[in-house]
C-alpha positions in Angstrom: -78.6 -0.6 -28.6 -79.7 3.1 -28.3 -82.6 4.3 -30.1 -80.0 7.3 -31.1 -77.1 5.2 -32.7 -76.8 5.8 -36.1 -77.4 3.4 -38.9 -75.4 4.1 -41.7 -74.9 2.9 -45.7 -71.3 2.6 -47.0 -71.8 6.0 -48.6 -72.2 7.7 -45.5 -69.6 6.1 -43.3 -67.2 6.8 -46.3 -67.7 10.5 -46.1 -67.3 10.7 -42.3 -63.7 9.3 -43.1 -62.9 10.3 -46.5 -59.9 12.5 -47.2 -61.5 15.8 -49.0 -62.0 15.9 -52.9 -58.4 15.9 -55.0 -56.6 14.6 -51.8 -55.7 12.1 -50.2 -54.5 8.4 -51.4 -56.9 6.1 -53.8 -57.9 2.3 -51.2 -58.5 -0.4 -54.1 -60.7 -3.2 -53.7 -58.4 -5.8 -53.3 -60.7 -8.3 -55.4 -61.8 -6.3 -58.2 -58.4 -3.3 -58.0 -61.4 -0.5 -58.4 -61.3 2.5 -56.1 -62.9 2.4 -52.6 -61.7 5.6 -51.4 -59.3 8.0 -51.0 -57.6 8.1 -47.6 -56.2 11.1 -45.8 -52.4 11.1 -45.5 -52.5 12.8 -42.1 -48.6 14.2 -41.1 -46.5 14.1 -38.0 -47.7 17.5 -36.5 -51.3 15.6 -37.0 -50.2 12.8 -34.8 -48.6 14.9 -32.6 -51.8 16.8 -32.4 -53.7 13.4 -31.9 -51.2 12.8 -29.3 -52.5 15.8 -27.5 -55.9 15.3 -27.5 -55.6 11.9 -26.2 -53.2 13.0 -23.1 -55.8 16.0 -22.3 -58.6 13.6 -22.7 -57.3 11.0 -20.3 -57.6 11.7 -16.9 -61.2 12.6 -17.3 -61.6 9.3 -18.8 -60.3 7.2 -16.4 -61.5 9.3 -13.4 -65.4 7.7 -14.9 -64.2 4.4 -12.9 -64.5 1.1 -14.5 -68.4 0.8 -13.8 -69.1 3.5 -16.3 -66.5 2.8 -18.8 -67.7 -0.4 -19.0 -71.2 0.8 -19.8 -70.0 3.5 -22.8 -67.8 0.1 -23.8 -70.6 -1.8 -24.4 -73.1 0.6 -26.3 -70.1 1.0 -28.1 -70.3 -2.6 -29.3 -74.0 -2.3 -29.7 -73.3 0.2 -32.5 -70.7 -1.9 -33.9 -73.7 -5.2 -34.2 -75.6 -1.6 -35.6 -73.1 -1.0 -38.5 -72.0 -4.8 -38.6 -73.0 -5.4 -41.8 -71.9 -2.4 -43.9 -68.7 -2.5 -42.0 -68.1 -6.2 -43.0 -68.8 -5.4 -46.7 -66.6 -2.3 -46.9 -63.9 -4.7 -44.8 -64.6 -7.4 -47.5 -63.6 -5.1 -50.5 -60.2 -3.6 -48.5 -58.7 -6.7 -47.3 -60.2 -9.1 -49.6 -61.7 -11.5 -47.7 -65.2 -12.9 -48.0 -68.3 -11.7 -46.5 -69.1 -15.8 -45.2 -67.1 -18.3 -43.5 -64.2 -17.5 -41.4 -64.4 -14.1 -42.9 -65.6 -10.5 -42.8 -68.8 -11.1 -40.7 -67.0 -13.2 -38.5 -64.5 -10.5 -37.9 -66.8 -7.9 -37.1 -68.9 -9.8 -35.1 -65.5 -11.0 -33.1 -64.6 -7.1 -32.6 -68.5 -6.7 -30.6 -67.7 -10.1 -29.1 -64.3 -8.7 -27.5 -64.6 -5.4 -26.4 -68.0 -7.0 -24.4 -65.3 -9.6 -23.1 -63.2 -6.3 -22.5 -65.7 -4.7 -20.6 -67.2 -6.9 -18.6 -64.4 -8.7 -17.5 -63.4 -7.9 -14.0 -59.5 -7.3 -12.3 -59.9 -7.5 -8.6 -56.8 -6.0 -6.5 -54.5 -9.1 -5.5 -53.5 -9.4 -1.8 -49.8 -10.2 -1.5 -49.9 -10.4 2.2 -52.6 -10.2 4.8 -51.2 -11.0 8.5 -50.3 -9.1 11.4 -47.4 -7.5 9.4 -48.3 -6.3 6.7 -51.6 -6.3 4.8 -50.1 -5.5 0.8 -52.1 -5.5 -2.2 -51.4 -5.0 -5.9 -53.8 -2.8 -7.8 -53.6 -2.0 -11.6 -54.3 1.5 -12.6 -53.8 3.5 -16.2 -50.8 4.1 -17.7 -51.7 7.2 -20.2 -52.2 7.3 -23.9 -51.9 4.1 -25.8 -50.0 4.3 -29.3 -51.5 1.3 -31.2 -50.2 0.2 -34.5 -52.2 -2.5 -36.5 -52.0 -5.0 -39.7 -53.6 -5.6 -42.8 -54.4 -9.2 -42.6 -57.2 -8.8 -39.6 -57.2 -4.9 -39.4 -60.5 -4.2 -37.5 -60.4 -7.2 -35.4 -56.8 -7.1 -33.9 -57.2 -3.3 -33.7 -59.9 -4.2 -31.6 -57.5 -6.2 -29.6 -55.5 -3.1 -28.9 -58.4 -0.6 -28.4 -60.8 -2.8 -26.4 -58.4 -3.8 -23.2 -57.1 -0.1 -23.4 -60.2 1.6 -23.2 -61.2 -0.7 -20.5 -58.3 -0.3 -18.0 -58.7 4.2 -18.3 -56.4 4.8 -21.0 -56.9 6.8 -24.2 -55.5 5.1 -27.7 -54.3 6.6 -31.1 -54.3 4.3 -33.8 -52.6 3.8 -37.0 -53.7 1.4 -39.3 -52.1 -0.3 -42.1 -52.0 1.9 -44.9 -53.0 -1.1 -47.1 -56.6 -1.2 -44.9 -57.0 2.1 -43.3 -60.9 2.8 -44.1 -62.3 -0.5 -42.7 -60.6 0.6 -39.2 -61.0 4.5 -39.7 -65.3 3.4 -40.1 -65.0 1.1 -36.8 -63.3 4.1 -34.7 -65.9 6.8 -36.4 -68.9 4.4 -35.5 -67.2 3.9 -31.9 -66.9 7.3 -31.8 -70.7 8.0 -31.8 -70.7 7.0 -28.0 -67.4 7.7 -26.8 -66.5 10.8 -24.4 -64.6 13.2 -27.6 -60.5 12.1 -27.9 -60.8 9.2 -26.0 -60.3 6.7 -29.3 -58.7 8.9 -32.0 -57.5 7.2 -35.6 -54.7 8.7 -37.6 -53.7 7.5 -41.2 -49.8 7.7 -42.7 -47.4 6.2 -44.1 -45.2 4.0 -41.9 -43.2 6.7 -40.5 -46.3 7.7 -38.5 -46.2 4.5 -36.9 -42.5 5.0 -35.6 -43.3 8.8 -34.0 -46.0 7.2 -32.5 -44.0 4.6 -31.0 -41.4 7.2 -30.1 -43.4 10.1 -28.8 -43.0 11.4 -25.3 -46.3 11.3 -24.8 -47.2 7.6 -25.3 -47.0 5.4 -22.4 -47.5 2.2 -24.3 -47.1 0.7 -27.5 -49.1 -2.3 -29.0 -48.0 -3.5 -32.5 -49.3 -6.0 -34.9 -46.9 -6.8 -38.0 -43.5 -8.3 -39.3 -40.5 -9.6 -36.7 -38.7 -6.8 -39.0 -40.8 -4.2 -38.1 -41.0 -5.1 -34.3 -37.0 -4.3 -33.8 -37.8 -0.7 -35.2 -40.9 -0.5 -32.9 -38.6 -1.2 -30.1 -36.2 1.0 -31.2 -38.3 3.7 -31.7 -39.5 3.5 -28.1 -36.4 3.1 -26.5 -36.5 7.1 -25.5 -39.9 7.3 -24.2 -39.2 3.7 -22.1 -43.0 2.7 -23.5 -44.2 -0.4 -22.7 -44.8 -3.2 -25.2 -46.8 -5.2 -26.3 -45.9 -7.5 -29.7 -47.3 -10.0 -31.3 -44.5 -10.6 -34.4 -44.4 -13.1 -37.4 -45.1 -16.6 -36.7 -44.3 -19.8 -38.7 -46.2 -22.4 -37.1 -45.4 -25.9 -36.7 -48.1 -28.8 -37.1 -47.4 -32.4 -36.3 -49.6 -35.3 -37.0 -48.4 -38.6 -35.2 -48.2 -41.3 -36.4 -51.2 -43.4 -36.7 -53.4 -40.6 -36.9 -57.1 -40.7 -38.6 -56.4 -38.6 -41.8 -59.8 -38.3 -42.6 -61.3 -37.0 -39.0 -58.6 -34.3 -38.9 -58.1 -32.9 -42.7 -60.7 -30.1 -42.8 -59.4 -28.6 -39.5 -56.1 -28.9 -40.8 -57.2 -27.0 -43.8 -58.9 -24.3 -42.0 -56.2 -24.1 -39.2 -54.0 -23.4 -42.3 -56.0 -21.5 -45.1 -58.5 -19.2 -42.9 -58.4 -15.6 -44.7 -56.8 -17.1 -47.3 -53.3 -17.8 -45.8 -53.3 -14.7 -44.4 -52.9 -14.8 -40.7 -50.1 -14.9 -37.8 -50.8 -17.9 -35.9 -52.0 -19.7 -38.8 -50.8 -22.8 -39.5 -47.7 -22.9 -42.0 -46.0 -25.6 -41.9 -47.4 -29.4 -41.9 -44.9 -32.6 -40.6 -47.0 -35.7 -40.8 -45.1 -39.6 -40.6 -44.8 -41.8 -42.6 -47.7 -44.0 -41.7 -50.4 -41.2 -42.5 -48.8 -38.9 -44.9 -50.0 -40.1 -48.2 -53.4 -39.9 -46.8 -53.2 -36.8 -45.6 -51.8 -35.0 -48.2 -54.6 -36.4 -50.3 -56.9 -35.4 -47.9 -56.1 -31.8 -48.0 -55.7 -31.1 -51.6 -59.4 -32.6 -52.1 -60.5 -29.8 -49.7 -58.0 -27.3 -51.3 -59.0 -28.6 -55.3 -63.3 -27.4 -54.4 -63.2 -24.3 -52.2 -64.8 -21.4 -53.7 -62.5 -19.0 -54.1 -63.3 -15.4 -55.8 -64.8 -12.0 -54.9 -65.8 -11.1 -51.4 -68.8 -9.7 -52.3 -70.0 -12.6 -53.8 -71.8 -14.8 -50.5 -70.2 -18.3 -52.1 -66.9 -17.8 -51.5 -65.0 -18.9 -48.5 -61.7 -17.9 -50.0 -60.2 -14.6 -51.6 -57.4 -12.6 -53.0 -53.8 -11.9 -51.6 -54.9 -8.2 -50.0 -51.8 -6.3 -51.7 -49.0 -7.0 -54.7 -46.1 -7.3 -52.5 -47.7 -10.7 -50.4 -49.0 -12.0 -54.1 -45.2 -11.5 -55.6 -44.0 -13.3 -52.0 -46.9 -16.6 -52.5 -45.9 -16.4 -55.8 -42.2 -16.7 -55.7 -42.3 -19.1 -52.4 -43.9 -21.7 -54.5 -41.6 -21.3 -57.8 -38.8 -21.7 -55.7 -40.3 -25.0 -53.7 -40.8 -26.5 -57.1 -37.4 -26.2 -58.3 -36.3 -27.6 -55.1 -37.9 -30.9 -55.6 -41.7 -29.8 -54.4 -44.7 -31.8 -55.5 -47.2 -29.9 -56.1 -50.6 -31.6 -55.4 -52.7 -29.0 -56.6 -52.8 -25.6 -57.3 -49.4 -24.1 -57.8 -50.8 -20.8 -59.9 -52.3 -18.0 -60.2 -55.5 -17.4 -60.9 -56.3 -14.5 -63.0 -59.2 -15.4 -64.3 -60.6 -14.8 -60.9 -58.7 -11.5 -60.7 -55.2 -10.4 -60.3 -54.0 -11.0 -56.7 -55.8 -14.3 -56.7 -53.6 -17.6 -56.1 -54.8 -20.6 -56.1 -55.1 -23.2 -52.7 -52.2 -24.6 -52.9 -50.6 -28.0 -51.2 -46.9 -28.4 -52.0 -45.4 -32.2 -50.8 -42.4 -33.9 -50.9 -40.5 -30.5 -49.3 -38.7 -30.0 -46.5 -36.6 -28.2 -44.2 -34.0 -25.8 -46.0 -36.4 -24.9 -48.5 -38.1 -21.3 -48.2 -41.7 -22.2 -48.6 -40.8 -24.2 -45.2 -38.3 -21.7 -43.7 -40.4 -18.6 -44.4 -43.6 -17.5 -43.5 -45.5 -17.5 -46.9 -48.8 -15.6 -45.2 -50.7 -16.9 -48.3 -52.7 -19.4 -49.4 -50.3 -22.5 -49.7 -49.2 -25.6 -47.6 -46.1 -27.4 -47.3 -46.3 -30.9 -46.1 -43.1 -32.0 -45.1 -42.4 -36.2 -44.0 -40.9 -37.5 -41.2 -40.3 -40.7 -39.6 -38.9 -40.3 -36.0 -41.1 -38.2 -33.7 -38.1 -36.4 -31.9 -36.7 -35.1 -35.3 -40.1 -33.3 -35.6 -40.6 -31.7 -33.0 -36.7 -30.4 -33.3 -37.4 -29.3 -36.8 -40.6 -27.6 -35.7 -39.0 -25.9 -32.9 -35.6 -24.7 -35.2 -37.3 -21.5 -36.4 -36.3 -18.3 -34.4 -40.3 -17.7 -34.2 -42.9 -19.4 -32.0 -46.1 -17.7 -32.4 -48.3 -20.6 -32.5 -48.3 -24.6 -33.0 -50.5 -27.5 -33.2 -49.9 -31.2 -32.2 -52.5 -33.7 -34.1 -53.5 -37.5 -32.9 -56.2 -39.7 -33.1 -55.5 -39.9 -28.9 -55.7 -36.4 -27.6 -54.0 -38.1 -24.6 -51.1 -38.5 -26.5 -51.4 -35.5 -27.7 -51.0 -33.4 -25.0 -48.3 -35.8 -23.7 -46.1 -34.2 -26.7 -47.8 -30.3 -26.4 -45.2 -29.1 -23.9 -42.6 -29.9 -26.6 -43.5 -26.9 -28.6 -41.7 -24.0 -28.2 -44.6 -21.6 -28.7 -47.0 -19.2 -27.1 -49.7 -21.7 -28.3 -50.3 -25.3 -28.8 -53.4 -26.5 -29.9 -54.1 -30.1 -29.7 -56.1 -31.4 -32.8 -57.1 -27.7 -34.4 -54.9 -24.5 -35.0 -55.7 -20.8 -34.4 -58.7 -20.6 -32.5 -58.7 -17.9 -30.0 -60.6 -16.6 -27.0 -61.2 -13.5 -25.4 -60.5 -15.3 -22.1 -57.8 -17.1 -23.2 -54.1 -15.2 -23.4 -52.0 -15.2 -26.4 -48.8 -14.0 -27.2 -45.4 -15.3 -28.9 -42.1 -16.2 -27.7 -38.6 -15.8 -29.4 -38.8 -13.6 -32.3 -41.8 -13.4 -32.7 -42.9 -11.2 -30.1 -43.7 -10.8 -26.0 -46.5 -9.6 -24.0 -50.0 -11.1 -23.5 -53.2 -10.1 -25.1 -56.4 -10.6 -23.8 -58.4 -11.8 -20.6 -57.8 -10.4 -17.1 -53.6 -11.0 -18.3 -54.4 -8.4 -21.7 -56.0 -6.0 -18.9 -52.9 -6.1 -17.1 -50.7 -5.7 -20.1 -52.1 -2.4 -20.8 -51.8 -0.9 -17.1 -49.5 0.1 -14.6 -48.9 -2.3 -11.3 -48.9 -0.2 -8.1 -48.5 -2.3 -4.6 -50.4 -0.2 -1.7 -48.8 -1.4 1.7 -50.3 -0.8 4.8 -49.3 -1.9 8.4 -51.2 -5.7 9.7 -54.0 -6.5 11.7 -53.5 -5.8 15.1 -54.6 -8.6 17.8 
């Protein structure tokens, strides 16, 4: 870390990002519903001034080769570790999530962990042909300004998905956020910002229809989005006059199946996590649980002891592992999911309610049984804290109920034999399958959907290539 990168308390980031007194929009706390801060509500000639800045900035950018982008990347991260922990408290507060645990520290500390990845990862030219022909070798260069558009669930880690590879390859990046967690971001650009070359990472906050111009402008070369299957078609809609290229990484619905036979006990808390990290709240989290007959009991039993004693309540508070629904419209969703699995026959093991004791866009951990396919809790992504646990008896009519969604983020195939495991994997129809865990990720290791929910890869020396422009240089063969 530079001895000149500044340290800074909550109150002083907030004023480097704040919308000036009497405007802007009020950011609640998504725990406690008191004001944060007030956001600017920047307009379209603002993005299309952000727009500029980022194409002007550009070339001068990428002309620093990758050696010295790589460097600026990396103190760049360094201030991030700087700032990590007022930036994981005022991330706690916006999204909701605790400080410990799978959480707000963890986030933070991922977004350092993956723009190092980012920088130091290296994408050597490929030689397509070396003989007495024709030597031909594909090189990757920029492609321009990067219009990235993230979510509320992970906002400054997946933004840091988009920005990191970007950066890296030569390009320049205006981002939106969410509007439900704009500061968290808007404080990770402004602390990035303290080494970067001036418009080379620029933030812009709106409403939604920001995001569309900026999938649609001229000036953007490619888009990266984060978010709803529904919002996707729009993105790709939007950008069907500026032929940007895209990146998307939609809804998911994942599919776990335990086989049969399977040790209930050695799998349940990964289970849990691989379904209830951030609270429910994630795309490639597991949401939707076949187990057979010969384990189910057991493992329904298993998960609603861990579910029945997390600590659930506010962020801030260094005991909690679980926390609120980050907005009213995903509480109303959790809410309604699980009212309309019980009158459909569900079970529900425990939880099942609110919990406004806690606060009011708490919901209790929640294991619904005895549901399946046909229902909504199992036919729609819920993105909250509840799991349905659906029963099967014949192996092939589980993996063709897994694989009847129209998504396939992510999936997850559980046995006490990994072997036989990853004998079944392939059957997935999914971007990812995970043998005995769900969701981890690695900065090495690409991810991306198929069907509806999404195309493109994200990170490793694939997630560098994503975000640049392929260009084969052909030149005559040896000679002799």
């Amino acid at each position: 870390m530079s001895d000149s990168t500044p340290v800074l308390d909550e109150a002083a980031l907030l004023a480097r990002i704040e919308a000036p007194v009497g405007t802007g929009r009020e950011i609640l706390d998504a725990a406690t519903r008191e004001v944060i801060g007030r956001v600017p509500v920047q307009s379209a000639e603002e993005l299309d001034d952000a727009v500029a800045r980022a194409k002007a900035a550009q070339p001068a950018w990428e002309a620093l080769g990758h050696e010295r982008r790589s460097e600026l990347l990396l103190q760049a991260a360094d201030a991030i570790d700087a700032n990590a922990e007022v930036l994981a408290r005022l991330l706690s507060r916006e999204q909701g999530k605790p400080l410990n645990g799978p959480n707000a520290r963890f986030e933070v500390g991922a977004c350092s962990a993956w723009l190092r990845t980012n920088a130091t990862t290296v994408l050597e030219p490929e030689v397509l042909v070396d003989d007495e022909t024709l030597h031909a070798e594909l090189v990757y260069k920029a492609v321009g300004v990067v219009g990235a558009i993230s979510p509320w669930n992970w906002p400054m880690m997946i933004s840091m998905w988009q920005i990191g590879p970007s950066l890296r390859m030569g390009n320049t990046v205006v981002l939106k956020p969410s509007s439900n967690t704009p500061l968290s971001v808007l404080a990770m650009i402004s602390v990035m910002n303290d080494v970067l070359p001036a418009d080379v990472l620029i933030g812009i906050a709106g409403p939604g229809s920001i995001g569309g111009r900026l999938a649609a402008h001229p000036d953007v070369a490619k888009v990266m989005f984060t978010g709803s299957t529904e919002v996707g078609r729009k993105i790709i809609e939007s950008s069907a006059g500026n032929l940007a290229r895209l990146t998307l990484e939609l809804g998911g619905n994942d599919a776990g199946i335990v086989l049969p036979g399977t040790d209930a006990k050695a799998i349940a808390e990964d289970l849990f996590w691989g379904a209830f990290i951030n609270t429910g709240q994630t795309c490639a989290a597991l949401k939707r649980l076949y187990v057979h007959d010969s384990v189910y009991d057991e493992v329904v039993d298993a998960l609603a002891g861990i579910a029945a004693n997390v600590p659930m309540g506010n962020g801030l508070d260094e005991n909690n592992v679980l926390g609120p629904l980050q907005n009213q419209d995903q509480f109303d969703i959790v809410k309604n999911l699980v009212e309309d699995a019980k009158a459909h026959g569900g079970r529900v093991v425990t939880g099942g309610e609110a919990a406004p004791e806690l606060g009011e866009l708490f919901y209790k951990a929640t294991i619904v049984a005895d549901v399946t396919d046909g229902v909504a809790l199992v036919d729609e992504e819920q993105f909250g804290p509840v799991l349905p646990v659906i029963r099967y008896s014949d192996v092939d009519d589980a993996f063709a109920r897994a694989n009847a969604a129209e998504v396939g983020l992510g999936s997850s195939v559980w046995a006490s034999d990994p072997d036989e495991a990853r004998r079944h994997a392939l059957r997935m129809q999914a971007g990812t399958v995970w043998i005995n865990s769900h969701g981890g990720l690695h900065p090495m290791v690409p991810f991306g959907g198929t069907k509806a929910s999404g195309y493109g890869m994200e990170f490793g020396v694939e997630g560098l290539k994503s975000v640049a422009a392929p260009q084969v240089v052909s030149a005559p063969g040896r000679k002799g």
